[in-house]
C-alpha positions as CSV (number, residue, x, y, z in Angstrom):
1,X,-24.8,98.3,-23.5
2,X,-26.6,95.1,-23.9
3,X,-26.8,95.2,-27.6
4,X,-22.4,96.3,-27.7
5,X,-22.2,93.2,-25.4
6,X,-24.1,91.3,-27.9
7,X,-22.2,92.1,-30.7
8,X,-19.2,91.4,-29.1
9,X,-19.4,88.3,-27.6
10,X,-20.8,87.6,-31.0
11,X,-18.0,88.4,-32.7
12,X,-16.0,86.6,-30.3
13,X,-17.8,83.1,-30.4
14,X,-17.7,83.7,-34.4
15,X,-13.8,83.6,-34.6
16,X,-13.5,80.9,-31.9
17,X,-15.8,78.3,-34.3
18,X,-14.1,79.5,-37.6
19,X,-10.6,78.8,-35.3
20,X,-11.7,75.4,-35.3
21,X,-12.9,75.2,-37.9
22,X,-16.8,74.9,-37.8
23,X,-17.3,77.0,-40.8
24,X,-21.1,76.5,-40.9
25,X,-21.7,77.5,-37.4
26,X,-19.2,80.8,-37.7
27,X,-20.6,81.5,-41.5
28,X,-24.3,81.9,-39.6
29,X,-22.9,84.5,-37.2
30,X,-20.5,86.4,-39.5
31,X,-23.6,86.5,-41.9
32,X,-25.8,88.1,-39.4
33,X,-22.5,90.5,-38.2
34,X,-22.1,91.8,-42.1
35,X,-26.3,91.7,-42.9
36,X,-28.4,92.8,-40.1
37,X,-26.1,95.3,-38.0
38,X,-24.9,97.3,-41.1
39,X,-24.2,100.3,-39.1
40,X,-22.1,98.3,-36.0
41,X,-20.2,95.8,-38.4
42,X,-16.5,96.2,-39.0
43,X,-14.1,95.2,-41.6
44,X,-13.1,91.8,-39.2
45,X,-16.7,91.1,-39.8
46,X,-16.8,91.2,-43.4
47,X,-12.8,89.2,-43.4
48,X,-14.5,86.4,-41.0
49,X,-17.4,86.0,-43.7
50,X,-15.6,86.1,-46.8
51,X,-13.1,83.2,-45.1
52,X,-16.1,81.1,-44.5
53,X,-17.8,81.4,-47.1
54,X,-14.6,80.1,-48.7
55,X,-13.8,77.2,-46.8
56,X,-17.1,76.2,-47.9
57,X,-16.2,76.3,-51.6
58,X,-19.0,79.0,-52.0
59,X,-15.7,81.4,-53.4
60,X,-17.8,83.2,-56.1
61,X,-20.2,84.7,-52.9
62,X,-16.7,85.5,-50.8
63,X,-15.4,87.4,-53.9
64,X,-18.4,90.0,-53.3
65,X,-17.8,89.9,-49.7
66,X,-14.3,90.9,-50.0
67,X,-14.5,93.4,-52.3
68,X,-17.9,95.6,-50.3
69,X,-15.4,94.9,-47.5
70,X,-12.4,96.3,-49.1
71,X,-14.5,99.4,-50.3
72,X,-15.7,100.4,-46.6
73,X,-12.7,98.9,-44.6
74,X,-9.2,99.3,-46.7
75,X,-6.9,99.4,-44.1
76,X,-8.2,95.3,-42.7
77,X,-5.3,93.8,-44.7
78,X,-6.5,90.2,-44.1
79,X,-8.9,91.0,-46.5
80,X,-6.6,91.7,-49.5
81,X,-4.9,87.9,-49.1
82,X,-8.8,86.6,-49.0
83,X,-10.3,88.4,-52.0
84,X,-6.5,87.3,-53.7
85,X,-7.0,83.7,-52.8
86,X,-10.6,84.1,-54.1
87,X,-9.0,85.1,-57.6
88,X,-6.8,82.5,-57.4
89,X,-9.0,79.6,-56.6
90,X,-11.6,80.9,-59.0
91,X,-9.1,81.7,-62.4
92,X,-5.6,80.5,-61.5
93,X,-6.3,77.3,-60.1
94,X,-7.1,75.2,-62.8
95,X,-5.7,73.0,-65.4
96,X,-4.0,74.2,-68.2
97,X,-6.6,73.3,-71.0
98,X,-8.9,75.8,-69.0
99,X,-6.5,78.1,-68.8
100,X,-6.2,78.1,-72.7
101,X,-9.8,79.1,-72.8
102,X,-9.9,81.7,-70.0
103,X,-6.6,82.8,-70.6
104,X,-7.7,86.6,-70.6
105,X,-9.6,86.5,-67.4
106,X,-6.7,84.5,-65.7
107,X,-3.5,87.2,-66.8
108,X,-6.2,89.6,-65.4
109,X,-6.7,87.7,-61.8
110,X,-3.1,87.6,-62.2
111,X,-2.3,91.0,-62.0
112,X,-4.8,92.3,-59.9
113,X,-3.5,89.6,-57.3
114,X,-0.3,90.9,-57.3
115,X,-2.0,94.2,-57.5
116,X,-3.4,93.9,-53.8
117,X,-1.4,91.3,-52.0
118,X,2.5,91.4,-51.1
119,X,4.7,88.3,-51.1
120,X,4.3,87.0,-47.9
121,X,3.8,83.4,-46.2
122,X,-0.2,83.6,-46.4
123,X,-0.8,85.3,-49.3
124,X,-1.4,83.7,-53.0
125,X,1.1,86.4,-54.8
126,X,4.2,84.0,-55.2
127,X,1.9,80.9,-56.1
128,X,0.3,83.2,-58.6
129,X,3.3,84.7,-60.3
130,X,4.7,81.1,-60.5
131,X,1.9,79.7,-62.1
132,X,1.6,82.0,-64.8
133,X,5.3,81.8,-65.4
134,X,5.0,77.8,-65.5
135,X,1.9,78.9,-68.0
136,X,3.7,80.7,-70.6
137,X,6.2,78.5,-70.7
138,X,4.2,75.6,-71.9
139,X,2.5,78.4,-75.0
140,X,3.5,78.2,-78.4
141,X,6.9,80.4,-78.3
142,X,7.9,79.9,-75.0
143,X,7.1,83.9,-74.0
144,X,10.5,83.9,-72.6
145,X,10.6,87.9,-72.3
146,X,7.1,87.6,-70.5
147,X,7.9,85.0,-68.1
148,X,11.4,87.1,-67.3
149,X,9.0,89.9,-66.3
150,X,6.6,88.1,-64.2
151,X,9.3,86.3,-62.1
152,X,11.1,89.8,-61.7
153,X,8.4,90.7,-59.5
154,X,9.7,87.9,-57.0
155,X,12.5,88.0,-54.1
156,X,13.8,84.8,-54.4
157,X,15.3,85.0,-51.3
158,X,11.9,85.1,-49.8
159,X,10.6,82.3,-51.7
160,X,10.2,78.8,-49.8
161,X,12.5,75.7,-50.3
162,X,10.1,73.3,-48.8
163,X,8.9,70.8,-51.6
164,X,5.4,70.3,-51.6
165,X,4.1,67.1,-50.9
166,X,0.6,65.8,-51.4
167,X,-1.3,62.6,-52.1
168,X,-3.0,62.2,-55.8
169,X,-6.1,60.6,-56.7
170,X,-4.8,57.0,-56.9
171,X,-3.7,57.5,-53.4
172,X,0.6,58.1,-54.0
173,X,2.3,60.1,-52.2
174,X,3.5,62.8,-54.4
175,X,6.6,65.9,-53.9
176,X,6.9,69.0,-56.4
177,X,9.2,70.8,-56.3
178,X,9.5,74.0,-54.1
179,X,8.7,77.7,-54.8
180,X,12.0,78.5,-55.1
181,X,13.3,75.3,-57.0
182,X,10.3,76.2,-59.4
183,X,11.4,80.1,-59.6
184,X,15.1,78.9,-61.1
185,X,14.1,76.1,-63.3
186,X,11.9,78.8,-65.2
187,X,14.6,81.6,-64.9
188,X,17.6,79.5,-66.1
189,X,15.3,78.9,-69.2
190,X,13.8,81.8,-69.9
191,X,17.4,83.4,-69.5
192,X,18.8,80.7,-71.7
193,X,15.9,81.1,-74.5
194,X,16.5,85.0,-74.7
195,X,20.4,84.4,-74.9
196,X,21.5,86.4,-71.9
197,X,24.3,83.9,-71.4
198,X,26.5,85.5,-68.6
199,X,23.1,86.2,-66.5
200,X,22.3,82.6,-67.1
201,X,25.0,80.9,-65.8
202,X,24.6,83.6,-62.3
203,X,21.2,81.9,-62.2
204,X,22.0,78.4,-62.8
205,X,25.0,78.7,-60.1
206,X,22.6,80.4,-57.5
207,X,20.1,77.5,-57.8
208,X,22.6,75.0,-57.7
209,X,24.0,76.8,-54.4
210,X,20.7,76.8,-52.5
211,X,18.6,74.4,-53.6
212,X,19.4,70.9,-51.1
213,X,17.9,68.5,-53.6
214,X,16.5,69.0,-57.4
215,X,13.0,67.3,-58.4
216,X,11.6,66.5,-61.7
217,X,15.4,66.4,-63.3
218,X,15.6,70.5,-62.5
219,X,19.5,69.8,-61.8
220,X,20.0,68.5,-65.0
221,X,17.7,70.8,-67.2
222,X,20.0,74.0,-64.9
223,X,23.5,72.4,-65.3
224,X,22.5,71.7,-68.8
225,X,21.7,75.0,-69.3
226,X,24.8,76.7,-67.8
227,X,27.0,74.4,-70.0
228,X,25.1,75.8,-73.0
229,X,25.5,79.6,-71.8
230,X,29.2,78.7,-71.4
231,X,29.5,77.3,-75.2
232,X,27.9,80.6,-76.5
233,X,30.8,82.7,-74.4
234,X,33.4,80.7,-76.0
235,X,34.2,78.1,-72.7
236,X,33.8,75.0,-75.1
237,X,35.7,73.0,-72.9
238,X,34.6,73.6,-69.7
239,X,30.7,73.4,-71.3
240,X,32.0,69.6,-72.8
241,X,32.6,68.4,-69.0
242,X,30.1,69.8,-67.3
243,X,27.5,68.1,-70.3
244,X,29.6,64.6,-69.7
245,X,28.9,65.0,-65.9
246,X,25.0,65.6,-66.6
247,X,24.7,62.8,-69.0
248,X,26.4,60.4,-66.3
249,X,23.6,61.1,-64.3
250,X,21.1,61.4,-66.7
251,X,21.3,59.6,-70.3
252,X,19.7,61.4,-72.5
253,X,20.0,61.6,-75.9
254,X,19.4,65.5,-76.5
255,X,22.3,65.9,-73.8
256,X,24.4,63.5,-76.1
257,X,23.9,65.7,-79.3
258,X,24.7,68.9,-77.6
259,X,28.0,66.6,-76.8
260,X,28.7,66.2,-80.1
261,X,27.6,69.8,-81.8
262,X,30.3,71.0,-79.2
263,X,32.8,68.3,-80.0
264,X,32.2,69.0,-83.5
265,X,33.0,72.9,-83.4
266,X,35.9,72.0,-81.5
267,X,37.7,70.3,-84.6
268,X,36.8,67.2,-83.1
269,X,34.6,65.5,-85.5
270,X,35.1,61.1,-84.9
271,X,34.8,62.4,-81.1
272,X,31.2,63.9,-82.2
273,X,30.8,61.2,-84.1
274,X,30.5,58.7,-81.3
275,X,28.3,60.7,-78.8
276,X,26.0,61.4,-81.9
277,X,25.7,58.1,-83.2
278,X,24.9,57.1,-79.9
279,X,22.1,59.6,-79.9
280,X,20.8,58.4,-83.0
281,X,20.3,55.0,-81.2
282,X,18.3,56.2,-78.3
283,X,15.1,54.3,-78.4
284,X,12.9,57.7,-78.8
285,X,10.8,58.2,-81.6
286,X,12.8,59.3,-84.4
287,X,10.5,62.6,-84.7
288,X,12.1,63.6,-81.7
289,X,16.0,63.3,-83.1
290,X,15.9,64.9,-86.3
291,X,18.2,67.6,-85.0
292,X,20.7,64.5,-83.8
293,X,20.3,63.6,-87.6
294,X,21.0,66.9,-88.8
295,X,24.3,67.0,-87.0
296,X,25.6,63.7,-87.9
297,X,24.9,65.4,-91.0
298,X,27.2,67.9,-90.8
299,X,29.7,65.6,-88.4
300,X,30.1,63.0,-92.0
301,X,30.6,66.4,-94.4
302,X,33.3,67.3,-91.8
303,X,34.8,64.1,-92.4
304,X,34.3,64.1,-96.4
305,X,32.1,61.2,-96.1
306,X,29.7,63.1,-98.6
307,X,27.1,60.0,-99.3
308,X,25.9,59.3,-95.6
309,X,26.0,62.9,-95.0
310,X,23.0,62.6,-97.7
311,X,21.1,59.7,-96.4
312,X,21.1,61.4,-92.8
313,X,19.5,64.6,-95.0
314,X,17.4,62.2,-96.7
315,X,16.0,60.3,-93.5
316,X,15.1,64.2,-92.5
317,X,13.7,65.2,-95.3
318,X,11.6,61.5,-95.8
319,X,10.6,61.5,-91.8
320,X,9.2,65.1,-92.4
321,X,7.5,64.2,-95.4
322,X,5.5,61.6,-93.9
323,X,4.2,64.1,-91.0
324,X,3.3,66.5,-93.5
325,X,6.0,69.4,-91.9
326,X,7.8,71.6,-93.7
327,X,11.8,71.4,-94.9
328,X,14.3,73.8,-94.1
329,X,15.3,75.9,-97.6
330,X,19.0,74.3,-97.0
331,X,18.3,70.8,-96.8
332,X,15.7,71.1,-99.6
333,X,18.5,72.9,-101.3
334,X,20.8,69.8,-100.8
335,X,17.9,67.6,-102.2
336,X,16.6,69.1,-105.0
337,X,17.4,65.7,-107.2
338,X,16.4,63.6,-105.2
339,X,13.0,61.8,-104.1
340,X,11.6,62.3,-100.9
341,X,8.7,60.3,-100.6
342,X,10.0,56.8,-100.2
343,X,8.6,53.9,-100.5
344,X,8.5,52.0,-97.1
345,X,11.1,49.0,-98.0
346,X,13.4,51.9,-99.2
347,X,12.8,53.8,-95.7
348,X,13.3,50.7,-94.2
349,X,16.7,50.3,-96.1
350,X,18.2,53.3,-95.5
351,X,17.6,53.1,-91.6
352,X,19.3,50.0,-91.4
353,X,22.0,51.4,-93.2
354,X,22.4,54.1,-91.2
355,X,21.9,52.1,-87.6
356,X,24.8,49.7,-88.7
357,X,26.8,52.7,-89.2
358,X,25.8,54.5,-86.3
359,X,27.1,50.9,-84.5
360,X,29.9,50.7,-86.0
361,X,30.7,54.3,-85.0
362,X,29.9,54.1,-81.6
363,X,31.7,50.9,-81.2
364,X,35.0,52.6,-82.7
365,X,37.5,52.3,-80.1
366,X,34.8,51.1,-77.2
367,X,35.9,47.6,-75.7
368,X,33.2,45.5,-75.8
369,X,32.6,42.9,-72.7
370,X,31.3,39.0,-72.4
371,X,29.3,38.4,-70.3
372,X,25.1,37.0,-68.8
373,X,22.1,38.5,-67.1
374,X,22.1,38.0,-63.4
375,X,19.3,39.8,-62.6
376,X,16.3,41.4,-64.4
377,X,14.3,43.3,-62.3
378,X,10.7,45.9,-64.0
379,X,12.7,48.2,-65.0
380,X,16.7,47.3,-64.6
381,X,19.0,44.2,-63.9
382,X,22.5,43.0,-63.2
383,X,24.9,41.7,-65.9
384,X,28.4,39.6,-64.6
385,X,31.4,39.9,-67.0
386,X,33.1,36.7,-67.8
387,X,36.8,38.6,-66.5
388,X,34.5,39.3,-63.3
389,X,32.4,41.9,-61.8
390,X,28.8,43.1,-61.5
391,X,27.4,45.8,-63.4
392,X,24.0,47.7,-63.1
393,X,22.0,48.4,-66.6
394,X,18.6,50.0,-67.2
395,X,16.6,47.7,-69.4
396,X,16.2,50.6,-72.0
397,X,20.0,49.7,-72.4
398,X,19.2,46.2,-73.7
399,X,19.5,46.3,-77.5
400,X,17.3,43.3,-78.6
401,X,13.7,42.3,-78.3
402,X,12.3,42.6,-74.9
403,X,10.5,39.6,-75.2
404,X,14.2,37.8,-75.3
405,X,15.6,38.9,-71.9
406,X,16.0,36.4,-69.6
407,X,18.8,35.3,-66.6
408,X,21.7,33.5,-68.0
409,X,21.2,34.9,-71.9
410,X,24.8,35.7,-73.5
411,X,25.3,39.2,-73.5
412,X,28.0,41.7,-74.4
413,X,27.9,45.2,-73.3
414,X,30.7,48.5,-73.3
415,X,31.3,49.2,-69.5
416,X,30.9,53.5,-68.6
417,X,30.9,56.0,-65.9
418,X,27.3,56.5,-64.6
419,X,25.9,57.5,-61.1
420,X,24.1,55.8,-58.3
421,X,21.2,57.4,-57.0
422,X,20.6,55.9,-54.0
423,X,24.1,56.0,-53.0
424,X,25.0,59.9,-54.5
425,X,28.0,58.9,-56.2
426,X,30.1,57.8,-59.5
427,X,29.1,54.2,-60.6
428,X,30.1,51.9,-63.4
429,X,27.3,50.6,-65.5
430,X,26.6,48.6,-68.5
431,X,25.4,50.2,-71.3
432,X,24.8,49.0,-74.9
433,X,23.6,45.8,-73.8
434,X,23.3,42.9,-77.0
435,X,22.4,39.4,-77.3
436,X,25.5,37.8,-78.3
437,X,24.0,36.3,-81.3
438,X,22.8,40.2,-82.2
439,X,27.0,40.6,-82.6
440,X,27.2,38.5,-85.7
441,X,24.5,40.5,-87.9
């Protein structure tokens, strides 16, 4: 009786110091539980150890312990969520670049996580499946069919909404978004990338039902998405206003160009022509807007302007050239007389031919304002029309040198729908903000 009583109360002082959290003190007793009273000890035992032995980063030793405990004791389902968060702190855990070169062993952690855990609250099975979806997202390809299968093994439904918050290693407060946020950005695109259209836009409207606030700009990467799906099922229309909605939230220059592509297989070609050419000026590296190119391309063809359909080819083909990629057979086709390799005053030529006209397009039928900086604060201002009125601009909106921007400069600037943040509503804002002396070049 004496040595029962001694196990027990053992066993009972061991959980109470792992309770709070003195995982030293309980590791010493669980040790002694699992090693020297092999024929007493229990499958509690062996969970108590392996958790300590975690806690105190020692997870390679708590692996073992799990899995000698698992093989005696099978039905101590504690156990199962240890040995998975073993795995996962071990081979899932870790930055992508190690990923890359483990990527064998961490698809194998992977499954055999989800092989003995369930989705539940404690257990590492959602955290896992997410990561590897978030994973093969980022590889060459996308893996759009792979990642569909790995979240399939999810119930969204079960899946928290909670963002995560957490404080990074220069001491901000940071939020991610939640399981569940996470689950429908990567369905919505791996849906869109396989071109399952209808079962895209059922996502894209369940996330947008049940997820209270986006992060990382998921609502716009999902409504962006749905438009798209509704585009490929012929809802043209629809997909054009639902994409002007996103981009008054959110100017971007890709969401701009699908604008126009839409616009343009709608027969409306000098409508494209202004939300393209105002793509083209987006201050993003021009290796990142050859497909804007491309369609104001196609947009001048449509409109017989045959020459600066060329020179938008031409600024393809030359920007390709000098990153050493390869041209498509049809714009090589289109170019076969001419030279590529430009020199850099004729590159530098035929982009300020094509800026002027990409100006002059997108200030077709745009009233332009007078007007001065009020306000210029790191990363936005204030400008006051000369009729009257104030009007909030991002700085990336300001069209000359930064260097130049200063309160009271001479300014004109187009006036358009855009959205208040802080507020959660429709806003007026300046856009396409010049230095008045810019207007006379």
């Amino acid at each position: 009786m004496t040595q029962v009583a001694s196990l027990f109360d053992k066993r009972k002082q061991a959980k109470a110091l792992k309770d709070a959290k003195q995982f030293t003190d309980a590791l010493a007793l669980y040790e002694d539980l699992w090693l020297n009273h092999a024929k007493s000890r229990n499958g509690w035992d062996g969970w108590g150890y392996a958790a300590c032995l975690r806690k105190l980063k020692r997870v390679a030793e708590a692996e073992v312990v799990c899995r000698e405990t698992l093989n005696a004791f099978p039905d101590v389902a504690p156990t199962r969520n240890e040995l998975g968060w073993c795995l996962y702190d071990q081979y899932i855990k870790l930055h992508d670049e190690e990923l890359v070169n483990n990527e064998q062993t961490f698809l194998k952690s992977a499954v055999e996580i989800t092989n003995v855990t369930k989705q539940e609250k404690f257990s590492p099975y959602a955290k896992t499946v997410l990561k590897v979806a978030d994973y093969l997202k980022e590889r060459p390809g996308g893996h759009a069919r792979d990642r569909l299968a790995w979240l399939g093994r999810l119930h969204p439904a079960e899946l928290s909404l909670d963002p995560f918050t957490f404080v990074d290693e220069a001491g901000q407060n940071r939020v991610q978004a939640s399981e569940r946020e996470r689950y429908y950005a990567n369905l919505t695109g791996a849906l869109h990338d396989l071109g399952e259209w209808s079962r895209c836009i059922e996502a894209c409207d369940q996330a947008l039902a049940v997820i209270p606030e986006c992060h990382h700009d998921n609502d716009v990467w999902i409504k962006r998405r749905r438009a798209l799906s509704q585009a490929k099922l012929g809802q043209v229309d629809e997909a054009v206003v639902t994409l002007k909605e996103v981009l008054a939230k959110h100017k971007a220059f890709f969401i701009q160009n699908d604008i126009a592509e839409l616009l343009r297989l709608s027969g409306k070609p000098h409508e494209a022509l202004v939300f393209a050419a105002q793509a083209a000026l987006d201050r993003s590296d021009q290796e990142m807007k050859l497909k804007v190119y491309e369609t104001l391309a196609c947009i001048f063809e449509d409109i017989q302007q045959h020459e600066m359909a060329h020179d938008h080819y031409l600024l393809i083909a030359a920007i390709k050239h000098a990153n050493g990629w390869r041209l498509s057979n049809d714009i090589a086709t289109r170019l076969a007389h001419t030279r590529i390799d430009l020199s850099q005053q004729e590159f530098s030529a035929l982009q300020r031919k094509l800026e002027q006209a990409w100006r002059l397009a997108v200030d077709a039928g745009r009233e332009r304002v007078s007007g001065r900086i009020k306000v210029i604060r790191e990363r936005n201002g204030h400008v006051t029309a000369e009729r009257g009125g104030d009007y909030f601009f991002r700085l990336n909106e300001f069209r000359g040198p930064q260097s130049s921007l200063s309160v009271g400069q001479p300014v004109t600037f187009v006036i358009e729908e855009g959205f208040d943040k802080k507020k959660n509503q429709s806003a007026l804002n300046a856009v396409d903000v010049r230095p008045t002396h810019e207007e006379s070049r």
